[in-house]
N, C-alpha and C positions, 0 to 999 in steps of 0.2 A: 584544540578540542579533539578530543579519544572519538573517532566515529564509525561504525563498523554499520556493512551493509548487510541487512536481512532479509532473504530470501525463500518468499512459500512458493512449495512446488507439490504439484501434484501429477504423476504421469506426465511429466515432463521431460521424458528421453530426448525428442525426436529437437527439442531446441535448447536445450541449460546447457551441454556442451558449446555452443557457437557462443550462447550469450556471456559464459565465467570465462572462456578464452579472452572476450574482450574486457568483461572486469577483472577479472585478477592481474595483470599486467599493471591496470591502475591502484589497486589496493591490495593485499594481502588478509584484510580485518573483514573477512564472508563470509557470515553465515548462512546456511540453506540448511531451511527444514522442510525435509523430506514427508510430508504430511501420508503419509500411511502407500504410498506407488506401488503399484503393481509390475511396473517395469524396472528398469535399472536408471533412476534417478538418482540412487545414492551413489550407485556404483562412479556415475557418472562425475560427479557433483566431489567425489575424493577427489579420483584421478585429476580433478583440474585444479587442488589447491584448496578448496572451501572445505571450511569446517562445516559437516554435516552431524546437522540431529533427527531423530529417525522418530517418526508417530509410529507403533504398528499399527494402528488401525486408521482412516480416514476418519481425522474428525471435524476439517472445514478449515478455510481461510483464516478466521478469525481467532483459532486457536494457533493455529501453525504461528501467525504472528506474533502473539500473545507470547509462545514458546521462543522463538526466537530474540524478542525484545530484552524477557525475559533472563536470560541468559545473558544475551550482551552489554545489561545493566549491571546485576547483580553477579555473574562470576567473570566478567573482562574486563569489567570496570570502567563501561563507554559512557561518553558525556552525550552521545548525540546518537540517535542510528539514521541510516536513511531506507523505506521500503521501498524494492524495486520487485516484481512479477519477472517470475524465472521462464517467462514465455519468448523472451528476446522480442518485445515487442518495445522496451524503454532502450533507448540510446546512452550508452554510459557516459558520452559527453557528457550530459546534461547533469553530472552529478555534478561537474565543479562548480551550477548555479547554486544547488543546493547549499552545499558547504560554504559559498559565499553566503549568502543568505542567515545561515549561523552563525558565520564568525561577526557577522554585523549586528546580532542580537537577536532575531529570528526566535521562537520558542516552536512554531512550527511552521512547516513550509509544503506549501501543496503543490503538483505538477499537474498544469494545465494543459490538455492536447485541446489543438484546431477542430472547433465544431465547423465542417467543412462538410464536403459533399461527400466521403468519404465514411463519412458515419450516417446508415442506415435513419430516416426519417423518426419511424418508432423510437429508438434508442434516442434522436436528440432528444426529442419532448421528454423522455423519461428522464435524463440527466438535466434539461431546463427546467422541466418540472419542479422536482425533487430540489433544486439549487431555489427555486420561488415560496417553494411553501418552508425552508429553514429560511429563509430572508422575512417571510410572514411571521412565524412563530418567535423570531431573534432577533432581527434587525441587523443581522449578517448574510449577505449573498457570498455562499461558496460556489465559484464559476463550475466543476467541476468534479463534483462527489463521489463519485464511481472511480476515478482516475487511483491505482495501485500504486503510482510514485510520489512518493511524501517524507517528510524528513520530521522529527520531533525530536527537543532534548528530553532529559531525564527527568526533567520537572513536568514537563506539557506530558511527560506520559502516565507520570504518575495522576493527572489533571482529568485526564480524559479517557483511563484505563477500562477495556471495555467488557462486556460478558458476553455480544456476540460470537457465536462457535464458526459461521455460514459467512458467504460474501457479503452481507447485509451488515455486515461488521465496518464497510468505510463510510455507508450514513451511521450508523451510529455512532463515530469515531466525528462526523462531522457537526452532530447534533449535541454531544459533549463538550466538543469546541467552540460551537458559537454559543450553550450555554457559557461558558467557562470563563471567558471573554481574552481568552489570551489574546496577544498578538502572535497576527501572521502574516507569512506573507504567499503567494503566490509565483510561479516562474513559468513559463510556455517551456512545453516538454515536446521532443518529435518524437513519433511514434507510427512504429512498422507494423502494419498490420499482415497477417497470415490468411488461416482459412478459419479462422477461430470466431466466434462471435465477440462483441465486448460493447460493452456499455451495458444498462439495461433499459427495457422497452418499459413502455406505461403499466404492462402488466406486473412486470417485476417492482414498479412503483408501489403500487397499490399493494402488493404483501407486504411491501414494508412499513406501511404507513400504518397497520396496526399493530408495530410493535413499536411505532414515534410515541405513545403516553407512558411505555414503561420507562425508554430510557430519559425521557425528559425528567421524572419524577426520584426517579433513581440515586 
């Protein structure tokens, strides 16, 4: 299986150097797009190997993906891709769950991190939250909806193809999926936290939940 990793970044100088040192070693098939940076993230993101695509302007998570997928479906010819956050916050370990996961039949595959003590109160509830009320509307519980590392083939993307622009592009990405009914599967992901925030909190739940009727309907 052709699988190429894609990579949104945004002002992400100060960590995509440490993080592609340690992926490219294991693959050479990188993309990273460079979602519109102010700093030298492309600069950075050559010199280490990866094929860089460049936004000029910021235009959100959701496109950068979108971009990136896009491309490594339709001009590299991938059967699979996997997303990973150029924050060096995923362990590139963890990729050969994914890939297993594929080669086993897998349409998509999500990466679970430890709701642990480690993750701020507010942010669990919003990630519990959010995994309860798509478990209410679908009768699918995604442990995990916010989590940036996930893998899909070429079919489950064409499945679940999204229009979010903004972060709110991985529930939507999870609200398409458990419409969809593909099969998936889940794998426990480690994960390095910085000084970064990550998950989102109840508030960030709640803007997204009025935009859960467009894409269900969609």
């Amino acid at each position: 299986m052709k699988t190429f990793i894609v990579v949104p970044a945004y002002n992400e100088a100060r960590y995509i150097g440490r993080f592609l040192d340690k992926l490219i070693p294991l693959t050479k098939q990188v993309i990273v797009v460079d979602d519109g940076s102010r700093d030298n993230t492309s600069a950075i993101a050559k010199a280490c190997g990866a094929t860089v695509l460049t936004h000029m302007t910021n235009l959100g998570k959701g496109a950068a993906l979108k971009t990136g997928c896009e491309y490594a479906y339709k001009k590299m010819g991938a059967d699979a891709v996997i997303i990973m956050d150029g924050d060096d916050q995923h362990e590139v370990e963890d990729i050969s769950k994914f890939k297993n996961a594929l080669k086993n039949g897998a349409e998509i595959v999500l990466g679970v991190r430890a709701m642990d003590s480690r993750m701020p109160l507010a942010r669990l509830l919003g990630n519990r939250g959010m995994s309860v009320l798509i478990n209410f509307l679908f009768g699918r519980y995604i442990a995990d909806i916010p989590s940036g590392f996930k893998a899909m083939t070429k079919r489950a993307y064409n499945k679940v193809n999204w229009y979010s622009s903004g972060y709110e592009v991985e529930t939507e990405i999870a609200v398409r999926l458990a419409k969809s009914k593909l099969p998936y599967v889940e794998v426990p992901i480690n994960t390095v936290y910085h000084d970064k925030e990550y998950g989102f909190n109840l508030l960030d739940a709640f803007a997204i939940l009025i935009k859960i009727p467009f894409w269900i309907w969609s």
